[in-house]
VEXDREN-2710 file (C-alpha; in Angstrom, 1 decimal):
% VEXDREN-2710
k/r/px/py/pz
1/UNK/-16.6/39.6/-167.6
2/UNK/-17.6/38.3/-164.2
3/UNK/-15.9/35.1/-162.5
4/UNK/-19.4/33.2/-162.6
5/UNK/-19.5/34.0/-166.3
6/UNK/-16.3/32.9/-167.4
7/UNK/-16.7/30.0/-165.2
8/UNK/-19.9/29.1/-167.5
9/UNK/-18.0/30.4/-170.8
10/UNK/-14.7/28.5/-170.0
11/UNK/-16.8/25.2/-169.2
12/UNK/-19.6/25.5/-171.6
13/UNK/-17.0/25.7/-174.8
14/UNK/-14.4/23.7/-172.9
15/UNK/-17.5/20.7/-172.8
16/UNK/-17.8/20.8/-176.3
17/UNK/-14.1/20.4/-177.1
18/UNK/-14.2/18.0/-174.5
19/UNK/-16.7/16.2/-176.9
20/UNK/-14.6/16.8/-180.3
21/UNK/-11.8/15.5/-178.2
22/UNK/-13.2/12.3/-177.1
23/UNK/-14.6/11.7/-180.8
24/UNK/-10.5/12.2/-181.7
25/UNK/-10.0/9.8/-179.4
26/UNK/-12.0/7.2/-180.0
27/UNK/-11.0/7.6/-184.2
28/UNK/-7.4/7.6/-183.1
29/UNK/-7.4/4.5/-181.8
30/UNK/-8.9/2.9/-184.4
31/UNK/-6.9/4.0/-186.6
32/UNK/-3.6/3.3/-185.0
33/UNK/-4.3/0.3/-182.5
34/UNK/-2.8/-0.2/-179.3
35/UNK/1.0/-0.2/-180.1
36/UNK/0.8/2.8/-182.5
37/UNK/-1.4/4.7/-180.0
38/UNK/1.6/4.0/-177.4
39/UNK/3.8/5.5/-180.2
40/UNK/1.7/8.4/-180.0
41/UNK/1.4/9.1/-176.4
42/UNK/5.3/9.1/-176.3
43/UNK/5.3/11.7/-178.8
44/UNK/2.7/13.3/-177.6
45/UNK/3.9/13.4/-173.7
46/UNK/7.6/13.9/-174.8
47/UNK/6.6/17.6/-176.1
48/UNK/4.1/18.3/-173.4
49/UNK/6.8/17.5/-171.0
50/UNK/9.9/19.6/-172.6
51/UNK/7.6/22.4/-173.5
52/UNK/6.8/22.5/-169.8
53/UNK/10.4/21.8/-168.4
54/UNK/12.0/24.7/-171.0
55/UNK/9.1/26.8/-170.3
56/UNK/10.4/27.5/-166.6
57/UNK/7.1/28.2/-165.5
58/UNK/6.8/31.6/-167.1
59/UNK/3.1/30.8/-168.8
60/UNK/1.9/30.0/-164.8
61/UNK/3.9/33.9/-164.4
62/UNK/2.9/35.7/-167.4
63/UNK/-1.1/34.5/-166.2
64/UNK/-0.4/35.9/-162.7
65/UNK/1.1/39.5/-163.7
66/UNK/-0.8/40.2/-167.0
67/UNK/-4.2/39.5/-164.3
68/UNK/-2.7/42.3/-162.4
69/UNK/-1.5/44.6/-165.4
70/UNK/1.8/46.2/-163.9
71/UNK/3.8/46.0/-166.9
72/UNK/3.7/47.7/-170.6
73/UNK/1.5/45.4/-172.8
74/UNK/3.6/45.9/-175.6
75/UNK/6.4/44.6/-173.4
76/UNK/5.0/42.2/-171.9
77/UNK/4.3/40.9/-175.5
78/UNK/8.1/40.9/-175.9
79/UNK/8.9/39.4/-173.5
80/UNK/6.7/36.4/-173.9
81/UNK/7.7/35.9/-177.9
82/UNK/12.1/36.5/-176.5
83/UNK/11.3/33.4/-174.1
84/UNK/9.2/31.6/-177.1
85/UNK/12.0/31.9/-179.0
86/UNK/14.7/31.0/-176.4
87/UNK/12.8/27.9/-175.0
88/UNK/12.6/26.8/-178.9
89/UNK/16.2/26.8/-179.8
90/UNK/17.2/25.1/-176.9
91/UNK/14.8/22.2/-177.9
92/UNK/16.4/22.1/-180.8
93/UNK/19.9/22.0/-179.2
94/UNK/18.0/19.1/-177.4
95/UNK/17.0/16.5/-180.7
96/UNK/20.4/17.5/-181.8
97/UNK/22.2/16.0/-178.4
98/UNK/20.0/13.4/-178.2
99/UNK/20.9/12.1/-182.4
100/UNK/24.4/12.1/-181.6
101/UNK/24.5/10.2/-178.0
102/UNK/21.6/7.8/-179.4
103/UNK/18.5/8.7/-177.1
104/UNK/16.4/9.7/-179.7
105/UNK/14.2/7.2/-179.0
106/UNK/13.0/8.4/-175.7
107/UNK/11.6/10.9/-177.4
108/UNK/10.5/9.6/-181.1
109/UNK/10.3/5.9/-181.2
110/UNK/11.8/3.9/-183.8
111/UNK/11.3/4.0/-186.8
112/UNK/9.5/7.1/-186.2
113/UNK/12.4/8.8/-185.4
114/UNK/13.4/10.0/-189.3
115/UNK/14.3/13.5/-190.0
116/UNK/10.7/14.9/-191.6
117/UNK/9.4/13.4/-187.9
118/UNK/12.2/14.9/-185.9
119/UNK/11.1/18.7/-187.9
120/UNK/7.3/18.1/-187.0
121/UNK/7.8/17.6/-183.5
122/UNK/10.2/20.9/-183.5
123/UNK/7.3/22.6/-185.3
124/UNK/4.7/21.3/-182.9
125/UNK/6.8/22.3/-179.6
126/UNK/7.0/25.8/-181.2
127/UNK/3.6/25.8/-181.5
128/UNK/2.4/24.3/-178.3
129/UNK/4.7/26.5/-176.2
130/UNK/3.9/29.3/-177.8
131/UNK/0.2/28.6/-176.8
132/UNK/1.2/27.9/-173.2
133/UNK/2.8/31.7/-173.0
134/UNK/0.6/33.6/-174.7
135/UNK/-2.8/32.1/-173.9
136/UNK/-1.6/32.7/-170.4
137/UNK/-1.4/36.6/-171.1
138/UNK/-4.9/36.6/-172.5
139/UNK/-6.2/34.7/-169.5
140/UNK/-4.4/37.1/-167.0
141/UNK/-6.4/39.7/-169.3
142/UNK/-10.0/37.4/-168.4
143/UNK/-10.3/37.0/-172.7
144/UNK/-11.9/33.5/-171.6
145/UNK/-14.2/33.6/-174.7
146/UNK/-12.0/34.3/-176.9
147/UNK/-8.6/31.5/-176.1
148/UNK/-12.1/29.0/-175.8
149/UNK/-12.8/29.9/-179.2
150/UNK/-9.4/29.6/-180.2
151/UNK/-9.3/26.2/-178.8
152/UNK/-12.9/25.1/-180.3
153/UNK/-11.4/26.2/-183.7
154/UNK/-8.1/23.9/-182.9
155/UNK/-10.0/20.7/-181.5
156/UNK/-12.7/21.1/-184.5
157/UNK/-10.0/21.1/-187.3
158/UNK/-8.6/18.3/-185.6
159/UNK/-12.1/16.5/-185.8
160/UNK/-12.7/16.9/-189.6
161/UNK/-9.4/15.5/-190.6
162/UNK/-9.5/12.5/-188.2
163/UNK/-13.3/12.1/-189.1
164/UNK/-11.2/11.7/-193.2
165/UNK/-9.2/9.6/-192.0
166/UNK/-11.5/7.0/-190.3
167/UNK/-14.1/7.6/-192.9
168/UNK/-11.6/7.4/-195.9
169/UNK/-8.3/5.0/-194.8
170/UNK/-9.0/1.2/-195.1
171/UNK/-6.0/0.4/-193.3
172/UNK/-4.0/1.4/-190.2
173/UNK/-2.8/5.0/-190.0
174/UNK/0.5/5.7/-189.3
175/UNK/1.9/7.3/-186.2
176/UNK/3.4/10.1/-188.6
177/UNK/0.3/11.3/-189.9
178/UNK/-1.2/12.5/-186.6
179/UNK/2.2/13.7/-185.9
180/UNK/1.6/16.3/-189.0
181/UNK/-2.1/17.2/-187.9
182/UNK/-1.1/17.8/-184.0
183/UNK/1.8/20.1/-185.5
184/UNK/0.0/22.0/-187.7
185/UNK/-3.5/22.5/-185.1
186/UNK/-0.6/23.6/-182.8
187/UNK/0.2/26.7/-185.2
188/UNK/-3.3/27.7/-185.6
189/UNK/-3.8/28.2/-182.1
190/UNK/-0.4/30.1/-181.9
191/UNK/-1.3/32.8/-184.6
192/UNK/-4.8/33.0/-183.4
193/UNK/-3.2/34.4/-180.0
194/UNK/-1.0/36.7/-181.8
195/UNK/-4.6/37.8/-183.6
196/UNK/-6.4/37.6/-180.2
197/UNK/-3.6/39.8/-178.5
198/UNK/-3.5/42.4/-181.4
199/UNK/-7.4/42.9/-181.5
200/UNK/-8.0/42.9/-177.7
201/UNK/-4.7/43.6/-175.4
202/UNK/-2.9/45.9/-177.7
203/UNK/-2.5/46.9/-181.1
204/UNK/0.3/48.5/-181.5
205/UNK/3.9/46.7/-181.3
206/UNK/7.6/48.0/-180.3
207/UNK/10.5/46.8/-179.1
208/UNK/10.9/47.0/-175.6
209/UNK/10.9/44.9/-172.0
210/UNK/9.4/45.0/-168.7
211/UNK/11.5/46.6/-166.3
212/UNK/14.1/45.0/-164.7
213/UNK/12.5/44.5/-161.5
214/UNK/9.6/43.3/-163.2
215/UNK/11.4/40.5/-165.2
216/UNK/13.0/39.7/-161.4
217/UNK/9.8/39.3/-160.0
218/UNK/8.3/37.0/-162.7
219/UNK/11.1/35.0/-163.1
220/UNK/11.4/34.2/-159.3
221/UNK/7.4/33.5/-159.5
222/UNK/7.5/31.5/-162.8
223/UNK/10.9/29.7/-160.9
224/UNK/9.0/27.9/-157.9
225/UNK/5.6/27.3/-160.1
226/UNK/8.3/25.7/-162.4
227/UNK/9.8/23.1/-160.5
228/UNK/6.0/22.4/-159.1
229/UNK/4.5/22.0/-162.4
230/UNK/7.4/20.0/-163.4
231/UNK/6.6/17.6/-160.7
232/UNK/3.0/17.6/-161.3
233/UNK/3.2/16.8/-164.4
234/UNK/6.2/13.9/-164.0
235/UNK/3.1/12.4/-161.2
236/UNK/1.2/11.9/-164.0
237/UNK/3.3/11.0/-166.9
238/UNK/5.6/9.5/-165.5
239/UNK/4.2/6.0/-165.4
240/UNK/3.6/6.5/-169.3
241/UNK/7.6/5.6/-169.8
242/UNK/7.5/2.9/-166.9
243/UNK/5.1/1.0/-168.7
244/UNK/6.2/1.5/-172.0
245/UNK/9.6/0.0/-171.0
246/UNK/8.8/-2.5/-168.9
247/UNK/5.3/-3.7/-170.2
248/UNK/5.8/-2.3/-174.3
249/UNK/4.1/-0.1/-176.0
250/UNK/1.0/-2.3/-176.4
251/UNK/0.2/-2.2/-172.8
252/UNK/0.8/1.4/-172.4
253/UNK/-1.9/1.9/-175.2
254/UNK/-4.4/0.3/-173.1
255/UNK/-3.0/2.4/-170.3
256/UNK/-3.0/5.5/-171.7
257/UNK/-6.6/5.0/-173.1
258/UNK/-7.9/4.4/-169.4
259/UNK/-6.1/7.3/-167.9
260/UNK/-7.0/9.6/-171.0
261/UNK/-10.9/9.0/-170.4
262/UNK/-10.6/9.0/-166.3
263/UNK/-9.0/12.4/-166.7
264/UNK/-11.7/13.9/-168.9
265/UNK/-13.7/14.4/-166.0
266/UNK/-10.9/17.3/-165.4
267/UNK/-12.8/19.0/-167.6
268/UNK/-14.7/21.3/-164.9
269/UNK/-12.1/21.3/-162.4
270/UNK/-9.6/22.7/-165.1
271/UNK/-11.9/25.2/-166.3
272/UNK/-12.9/26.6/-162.8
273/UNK/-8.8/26.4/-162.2
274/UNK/-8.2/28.4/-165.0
275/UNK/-10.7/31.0/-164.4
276/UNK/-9.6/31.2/-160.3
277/UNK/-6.2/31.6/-161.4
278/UNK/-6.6/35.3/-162.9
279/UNK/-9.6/36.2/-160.5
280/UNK/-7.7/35.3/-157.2
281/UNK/-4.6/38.1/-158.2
282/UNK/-6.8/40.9/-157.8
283/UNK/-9.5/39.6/-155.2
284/UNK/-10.0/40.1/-151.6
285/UNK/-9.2/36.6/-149.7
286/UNK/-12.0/36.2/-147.8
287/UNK/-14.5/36.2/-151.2
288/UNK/-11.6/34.2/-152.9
289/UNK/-11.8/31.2/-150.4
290/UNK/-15.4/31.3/-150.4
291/UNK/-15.4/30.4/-153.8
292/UNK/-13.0/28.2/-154.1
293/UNK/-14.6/26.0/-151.3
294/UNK/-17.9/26.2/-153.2
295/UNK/-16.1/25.2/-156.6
296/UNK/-14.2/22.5/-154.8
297/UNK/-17.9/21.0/-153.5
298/UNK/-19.5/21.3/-156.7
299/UNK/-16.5/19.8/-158.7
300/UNK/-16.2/16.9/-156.5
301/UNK/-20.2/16.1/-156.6
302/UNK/-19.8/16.2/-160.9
303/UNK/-17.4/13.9/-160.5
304/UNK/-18.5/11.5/-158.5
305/UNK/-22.0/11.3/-161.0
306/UNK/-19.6/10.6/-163.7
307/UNK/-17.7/8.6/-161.8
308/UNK/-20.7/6.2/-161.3
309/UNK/-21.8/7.0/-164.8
310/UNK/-18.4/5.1/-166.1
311/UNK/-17.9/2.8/-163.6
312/UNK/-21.3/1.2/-164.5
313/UNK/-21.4/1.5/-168.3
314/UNK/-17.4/2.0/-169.3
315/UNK/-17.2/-1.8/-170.5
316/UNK/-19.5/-1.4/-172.8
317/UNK/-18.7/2.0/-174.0
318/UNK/-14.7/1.2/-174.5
319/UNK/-15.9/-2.1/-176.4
320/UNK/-18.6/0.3/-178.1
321/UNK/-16.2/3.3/-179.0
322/UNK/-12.8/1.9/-179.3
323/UNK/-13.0/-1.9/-180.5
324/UNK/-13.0/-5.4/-178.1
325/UNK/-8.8/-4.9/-178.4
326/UNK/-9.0/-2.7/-175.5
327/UNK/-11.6/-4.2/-173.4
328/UNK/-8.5/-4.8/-170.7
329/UNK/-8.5/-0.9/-170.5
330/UNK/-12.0/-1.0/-168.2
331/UNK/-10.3/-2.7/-164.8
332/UNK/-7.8/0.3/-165.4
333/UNK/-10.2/2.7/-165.5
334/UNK/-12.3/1.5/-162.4
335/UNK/-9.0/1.4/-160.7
336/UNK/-8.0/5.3/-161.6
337/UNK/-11.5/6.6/-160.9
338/UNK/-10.5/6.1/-157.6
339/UNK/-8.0/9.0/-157.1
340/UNK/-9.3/10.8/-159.9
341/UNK/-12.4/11.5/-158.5
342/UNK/-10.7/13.0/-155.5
343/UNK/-8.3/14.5/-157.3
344/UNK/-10.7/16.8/-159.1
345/UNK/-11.0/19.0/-155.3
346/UNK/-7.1/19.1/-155.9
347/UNK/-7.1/20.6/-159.2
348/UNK/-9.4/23.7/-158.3
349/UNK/-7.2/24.3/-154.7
350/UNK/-3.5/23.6/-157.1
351/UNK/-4.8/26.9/-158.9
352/UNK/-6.2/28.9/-155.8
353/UNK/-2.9/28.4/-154.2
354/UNK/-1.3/29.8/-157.3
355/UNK/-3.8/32.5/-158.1
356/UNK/-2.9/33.8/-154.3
357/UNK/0.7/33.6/-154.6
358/UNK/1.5/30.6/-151.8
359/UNK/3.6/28.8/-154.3
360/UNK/5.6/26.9/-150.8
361/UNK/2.9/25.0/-150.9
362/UNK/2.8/23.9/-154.0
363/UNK/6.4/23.4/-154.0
364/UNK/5.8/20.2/-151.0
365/UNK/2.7/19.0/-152.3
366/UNK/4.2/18.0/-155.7
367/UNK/7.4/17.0/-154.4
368/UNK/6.1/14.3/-151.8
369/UNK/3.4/14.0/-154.8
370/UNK/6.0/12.4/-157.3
371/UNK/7.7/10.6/-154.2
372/UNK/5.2/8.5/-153.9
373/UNK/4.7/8.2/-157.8
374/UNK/8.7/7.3/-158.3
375/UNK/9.0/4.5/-155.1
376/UNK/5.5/3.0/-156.2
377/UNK/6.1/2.5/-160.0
378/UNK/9.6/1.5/-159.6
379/UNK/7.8/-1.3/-156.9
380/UNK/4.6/-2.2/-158.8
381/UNK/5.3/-1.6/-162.6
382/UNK/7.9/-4.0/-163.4
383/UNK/5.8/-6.9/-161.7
384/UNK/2.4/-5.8/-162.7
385/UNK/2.8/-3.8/-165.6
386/UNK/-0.5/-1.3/-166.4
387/UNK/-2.0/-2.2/-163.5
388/UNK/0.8/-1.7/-161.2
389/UNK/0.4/1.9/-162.6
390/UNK/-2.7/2.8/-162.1
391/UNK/-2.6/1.3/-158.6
392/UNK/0.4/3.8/-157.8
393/UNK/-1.5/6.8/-159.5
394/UNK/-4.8/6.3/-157.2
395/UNK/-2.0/6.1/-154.4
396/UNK/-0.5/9.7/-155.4
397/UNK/-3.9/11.2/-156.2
398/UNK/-5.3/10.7/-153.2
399/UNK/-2.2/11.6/-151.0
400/UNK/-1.8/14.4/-152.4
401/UNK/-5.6/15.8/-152.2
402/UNK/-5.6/14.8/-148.5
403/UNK/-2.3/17.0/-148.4
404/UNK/-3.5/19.9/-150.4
405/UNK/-6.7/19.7/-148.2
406/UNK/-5.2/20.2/-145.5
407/UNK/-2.8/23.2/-146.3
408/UNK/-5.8/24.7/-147.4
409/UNK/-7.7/24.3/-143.7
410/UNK/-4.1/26.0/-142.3
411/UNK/-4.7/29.2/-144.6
412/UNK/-8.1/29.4/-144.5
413/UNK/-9.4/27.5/-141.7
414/UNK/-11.8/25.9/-143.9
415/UNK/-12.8/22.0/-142.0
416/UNK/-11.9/19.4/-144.8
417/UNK/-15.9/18.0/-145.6
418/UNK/-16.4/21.4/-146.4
419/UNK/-14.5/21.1/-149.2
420/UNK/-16.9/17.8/-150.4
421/UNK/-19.7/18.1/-149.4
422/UNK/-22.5/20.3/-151.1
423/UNK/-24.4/21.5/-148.4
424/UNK/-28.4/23.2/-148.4
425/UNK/-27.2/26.3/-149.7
426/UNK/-25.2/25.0/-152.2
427/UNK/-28.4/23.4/-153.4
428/UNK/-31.1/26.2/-153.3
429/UNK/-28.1/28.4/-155.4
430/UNK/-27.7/25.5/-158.1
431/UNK/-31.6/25.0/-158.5
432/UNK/-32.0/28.6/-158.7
433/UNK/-29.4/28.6/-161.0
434/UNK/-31.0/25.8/-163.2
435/UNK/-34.2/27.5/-162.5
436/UNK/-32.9/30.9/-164.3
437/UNK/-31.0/29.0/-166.9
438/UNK/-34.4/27.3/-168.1
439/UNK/-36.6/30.3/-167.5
440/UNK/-34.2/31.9/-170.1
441/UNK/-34.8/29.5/-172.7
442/UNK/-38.2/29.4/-172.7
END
């Protein structure tokens, strides 16, 4: 399939799950209210974060070498389900270390914390890594349509039972109950890879691994993107535990809420990401640039319109959609959509960068990037709480798009309001574009 159209396949199924996800979102928080949503962003964010961090980067790996297809399939299969494995028992090692020295509640609050809870988030972290590794080899193999589908099927299951719940529970859900539904969507999208991978990449299975060289190669890439990603992802999550421990759980719900709808407008960035990730390992640099500065213009204009969109109406569609108990979520929002918006240029050049191997960068962007996010929310949070946090996440965002931006123009030579600006061509290609796509459906 070509880049433009798994560009418009990855986006076009990714904006319907985008959809089913904001439904979810708007049902959860109904049913669980601002302190039990907290609860469930911790959960959530405490899985996301050790399924990244006992990961070692190897899905960001696996992505890069299965685009280029050095390695045995079979192997590479084996490889991927060895570390699956691996990362999984040493999580468990993990909730057993952290019953015994009594910092169980950094990663399951109390009383959510019990034993049925403790197996569910050991199931989901299975699950959810598991999707992180192999949905990386599909993508390296460009099976865009087919790991969309896998997530439509996940989000969509997700939707029916939440639309039960809100339809059919007079009373406030507990945190444990999603707990159950994210584990067991988790596990669907696991053995829909393993049926993805058997129908597509290969069908036969034996026991055997890359070569030696190979695994060295992979685990010095998956290394660097590692301790990157790690850093990325502590520049946005980080605040999550600030607040929650400094302002309580009830203020990070409204948090949380504001940063989860600011961020849906990563929807097109992380899409085109995704795609420029497997296209950039076996393309020529100067087409590769091209498109990425194109992407990044396009990107940024969506997200400015959106942007505006919320900025104007998101009082009245949090009050709407979520209930009045969150109406303090909108000065939050205005404030994120700030960096954000910028930010959205960043996520398209994070995943060139990686797609073309100059992981040194990477490596100093996210390391001044959480920085910035450690000195500001140890200044701001304890004294302003949720809005001390979203104050020092515009301040990252924005640094570290200027920073990004600017390695870029040393690689590339590409001038920075290149990068933002949608110039006359850009325009006559998009109404062509539009102009095809409505010719066709007529």
């Amino acid at each position: 399939m070509s880049f433009k159209k798994s560009v418009a396949t990855t986006f076009g199924l990714n904006a319907f799950t985008f959809l089913a996800g904001f439904l979810n979102s708007i049902m959860a928080a109904r049913l669980l209210g601002p302190e039990g949503r907290g609860v469930f962003t911790i959960y959530s964010t405490a899985v996301e974060l050790m399924a990244m961090m006992l990961g070692l980067g190897l899905p960001h790996a696996l992505l890069y070498f299965a685009a280029k297809d050095q390695f045995d399939r079979p192997g590479l299969f084996n490889f991927s389900l060895s570390a699956l494995g691996a990362s999984t028992l040493a999580f468990v090692a993990l909730m057993i270390i952290s019953n015994g020295w009594g910092f169980q509640h950094l990663l399951l609050p109390a009383p959510y914390n019990k034993l049925t809870d403790q197996v569910m988030m050991v199931i989901y972290f299975l699950g959810l890594s598991g999707w992180y590794l192999f949905v990386s080899v599909l993508n390296g193999h460009r099976l865009f349509p087919q790991t969309n589908l896998i997530s439509l099927v996940s989000i969509g299951g997700t939707l029916v039972i939440y639309a039960l719940l809100f339809f059919y529970s007079s009373d406030r859900a507990s945190p444990s109950v999603f707990f159950f539904v994210q584990m067991l969507m988790a596990l669907v999208t696991l053995f829909g890879c393993f049926w993805v991978h058997h129908r597509y990449v290969s069908s036969s299975y034996r026991w055997g691994m890359p070569p030696r060289d190979g695994v060295v190669s992979m685990v010095r890439y998956s290394m660097v993107i590692f301790a990157s990603n790690i850093m990325f992802f502590l520049t946005m999550k980080l605040d999550y535990w600030f607040v929650n421990h400094f302002a309580g759980a009830a203020d990070l719900g409204l948090y949380s809420l504001a940063s989860n709808v600011g961020l849906t407008m990563m929807l097109l960035p992380n899409s085109v990401g995704l795609v420029l990730t497997a296209f950039t390992a076996n393309e020529g640099a100067g087409r590769v640039d091209r498109w990425s500065a194109f992407l990044c213009r396009l990107t940024f204009f969506i997200s400015c319109l959106i942007a505006l969109v919320l900025w104007l109406t998101g009082d009245q569609l949090i009050r709407f959609l979520y209930g009045s108990v969150f109406d303090d979520s909108f000065l939050l929002l205005k404030i994120l959509l700030m960096g954000i918006v910028p930010y959205a240029v960043f996520t398209v050049l994070r995943n060139y960068f990686a797609g073309v191997g100059l992981l040194k960068d990477l490596l100093i962007v996210s390391t001044l990037g959480l920085l910035i996010t450690v000195v500001l929310d140890i200044i701001l949070i304890p004294a302003k709480g949720a809005m001390g946090a979203a104050i020092a996440s515009v301040s990252t965002y924005v640094v570290s798009t200027a920073l990004l931006v600017w390695r870029f123009h040393r690689h590339t030579s590409t001038r920075w309001y290149q990068l933002f600006v949608l110039n006359l061509e850009d325009i006559k290609f998009i109404r062509s574009k539009i102009t095809e796509l409505l010719h066709l459906k007529k």
